[in-house]
Steps between C-alpha positions, in 0.01 A plus 500: 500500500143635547427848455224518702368329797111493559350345776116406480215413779163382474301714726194362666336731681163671505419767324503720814786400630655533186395846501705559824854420300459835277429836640432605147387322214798533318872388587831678485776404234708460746582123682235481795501249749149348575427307818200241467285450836258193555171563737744432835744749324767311534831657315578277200800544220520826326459527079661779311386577173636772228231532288178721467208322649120673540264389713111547458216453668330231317742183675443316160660749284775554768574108439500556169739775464755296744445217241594720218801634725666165556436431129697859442736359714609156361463658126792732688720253627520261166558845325813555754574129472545527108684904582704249708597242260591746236738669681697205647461328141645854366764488778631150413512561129695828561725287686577251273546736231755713677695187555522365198577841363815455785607189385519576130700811605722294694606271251552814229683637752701182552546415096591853468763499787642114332532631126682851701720288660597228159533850328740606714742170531473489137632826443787407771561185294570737181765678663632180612560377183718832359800434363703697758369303780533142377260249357209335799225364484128567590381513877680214719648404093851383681321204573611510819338489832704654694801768453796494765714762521795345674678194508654530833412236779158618529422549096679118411316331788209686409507419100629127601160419738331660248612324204435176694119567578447574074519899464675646240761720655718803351783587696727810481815581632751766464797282515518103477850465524590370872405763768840606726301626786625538907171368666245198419785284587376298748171324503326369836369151562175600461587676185648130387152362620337716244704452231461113550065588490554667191733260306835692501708342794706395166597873476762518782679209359809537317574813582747425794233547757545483822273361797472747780404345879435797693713810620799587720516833668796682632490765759814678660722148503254275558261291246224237515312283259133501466344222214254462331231293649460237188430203694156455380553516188727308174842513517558629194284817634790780608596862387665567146768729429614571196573778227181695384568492181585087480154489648327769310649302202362170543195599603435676169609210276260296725246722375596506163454138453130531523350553124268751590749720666693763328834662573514825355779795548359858535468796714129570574481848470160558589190336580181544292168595647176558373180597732736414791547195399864314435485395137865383468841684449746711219840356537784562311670174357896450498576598152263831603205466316159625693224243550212458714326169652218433606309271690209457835765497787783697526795410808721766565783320720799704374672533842559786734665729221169465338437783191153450511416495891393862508236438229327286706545607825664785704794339715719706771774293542661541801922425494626423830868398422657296212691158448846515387625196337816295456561097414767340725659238349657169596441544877308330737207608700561375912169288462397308144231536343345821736477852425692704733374867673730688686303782695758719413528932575366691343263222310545138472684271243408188307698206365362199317610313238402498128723242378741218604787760498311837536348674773311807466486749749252818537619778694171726651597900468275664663321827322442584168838634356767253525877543489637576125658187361635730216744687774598225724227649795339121470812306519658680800155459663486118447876484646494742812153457587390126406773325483592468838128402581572190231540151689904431473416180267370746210772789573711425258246409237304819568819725467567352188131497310549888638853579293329290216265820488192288366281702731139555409182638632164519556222641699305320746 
């Protein structure tokens, strides 16, 4: 960018008339306009100039001098021209300098942070290895590619479609004897439909299943049927009810033939984190001894009594009422193969089967505190208040599961 600007005119006027531009023979520092006028003194284009210019009396000398000033004047500009050049060239090398000083301080910083960061794992790994918490291995040493804590339906389909697509899975559960749970029992077609997309229709096979059509519901003496509407689709597509633990069962072994899937018992105690990130877990195997796993993903599907929920997340579980539950036996429900819901007061009641002689039913109690089953508050409940509400095909049956006093619970 130029410095300075100069603008030069050749002036070709008599000496008089040249005489007429100055009142004095020498010009101001300062920028003067000068206005050029031909013998009709017609107005023509202005020229400034910044320079010190002298007239004199001899017109030859006068030329002369304005020679010399132009001369002044280029010798001027190629001086700013070169003033120019140096500081952009200066500018541009400053530049590139700074930046490559950036860079190289970027990538200490960056080799700095990486060795920081191996430091620190390595000195996790060490106290890894102590004898009090159980021999592992180096980061992700398991081997595995994934760690599952919980081998409930979620954690065995999970490690099973796993397994199938090549990953090295780890799976932990508290307890893998069979599961005697009051819920889970009864899977909807298009639960079936996904268990036939992921390769484990197999699981709800000898296990005394039974197909489920659709729903009955009773109301104040009367009932109706609604079914499901399967018509589009295979006939062997239906509901599946069942025991949870039968089903839990088999799904697990299903998952357990895969090689790269492994069964282990243990109670994760507590999941390991460094720089907020999941590294793997310390569990506590079933003769006691402490270990710790590790490995890229970590699943936490340990169900709704979950030890480890609060540690990654902050859940206000709200209990509205709870399910009390009891197994009829050798009765049969008024329609086959349906689950049965009597809108009942104060809460309604459900009846389905879960075997070819067992029918489970779940009793809603509404609110948080149910009726002690220790003092016999639950089982005078179930015969003043349900009971009567119980279609007269089930009376009987219910009465009886109620005197057998296998009653459990759990919150919904």
């Amino acid at each position: 960018m130029p410095l300075l600007s100069l603008t030069l005119t050749t002036i070709s006027l008599p000496y008089k008339e040249a005489l007429l531009l100055v009142p004095s023979p020498t010009l101001s520092l300062k920028s003067t306009t000068y206005q050029s006028f031909s013998s009709k003194t017609k107005l023509k284009k202005p020229f400034k100039t910044t320079s010190i210019c002298r007239f004199c009396k001899n017109q030859e000398s006068s030329i002369s001098l304005l020679v010399n000033s132009a001369a002044e004047f280029r010798r001027l500009k190629e001086m700013m021209m070169v003033f120019d050049n140096y500081i952009v060239g200066t500018f541009l090398v400053s530049l590139f300098g700074f930046a490559f000083l950036f860079i190289l301080r970027r990538n200490n910083n960056r080799k700095k942070k990486i060795e920081k960061g191996s430091r620190e794992f390595k000195i996790q790994n060490d106290a890894v290895n102590c004898p009090d918490i159980g021999e592992c291995s180096p980061e992700y040493g398991s081997g595995d590619d994934v760690i599952i804590v919980g081998a409930g339906v979620a954690g065995a389909a999970l490690a099973h479609t796993l397994g199938k697509d090549g990953r090295s899975v780890q799976v932990i559960e508290r307890d893998l004897t069979e599961p005697d749970r009051i819920v889970g029992e009864l899977l909807q077609p298009g639960g079936y439909v996904k268990l036939v997309e992921l390769g484990l229709e197999d699981c709800v096979e000898e296990i005394d299943a039974q197909r489920v059509l659709g729903y009955a519901l009773f109301k104040d003496g009367r009932n109706t049927r609604l079914s499901y509407p399967l018509e589009k689709f295979h006939a062997d597509v239906a509901g599946r009810s069942f025991h949870n633990g039968r089903f839990i069962q088999r799904m697990r072994e299903k998952a357990a033939t895969l090689p790269n899937v492994r069964l282990e018992q243990g109670t994760v105690t507590s999941l390991l984190e460094e720089n907020g990130t999941i590294r793997g877990v310390q569990y506590k195997t079933k003769d006691g001894q402490e270990l710790r796993a590790y490995a890229p993903l970590t699943i936490v599907c340990d169900g709704c009594f979950s030890n480890l929920r609060r540690s990654l997340c902050n859940p206000k579980v709200d209990v509205l009422s709870c399910f009390v539950g009891l197994v009829l036996e050798n009765c049969k429900l008024p329609f086959s193969n349906h689950g049965h819901v009597i809108l009942a007061d104060p809460s309604p009641i459900l009846f389905y089967p879960i075997s070819s002689t067992e029918v489970r039913c779940l009793v809603d109690v509404p609110g948080q505190k149910v009726p002690s089953i220790g003092n016999g508050e639950m089982t005078n409940y179930l015969k003043t208040v349900v009971a009567p509400q119980v279609p007269p095909e089930l009376h009987d049956a219910f009465i009886a599961a109620v005197d057998k006093g296998n009653i459990r619970t759990m919150p919904k």
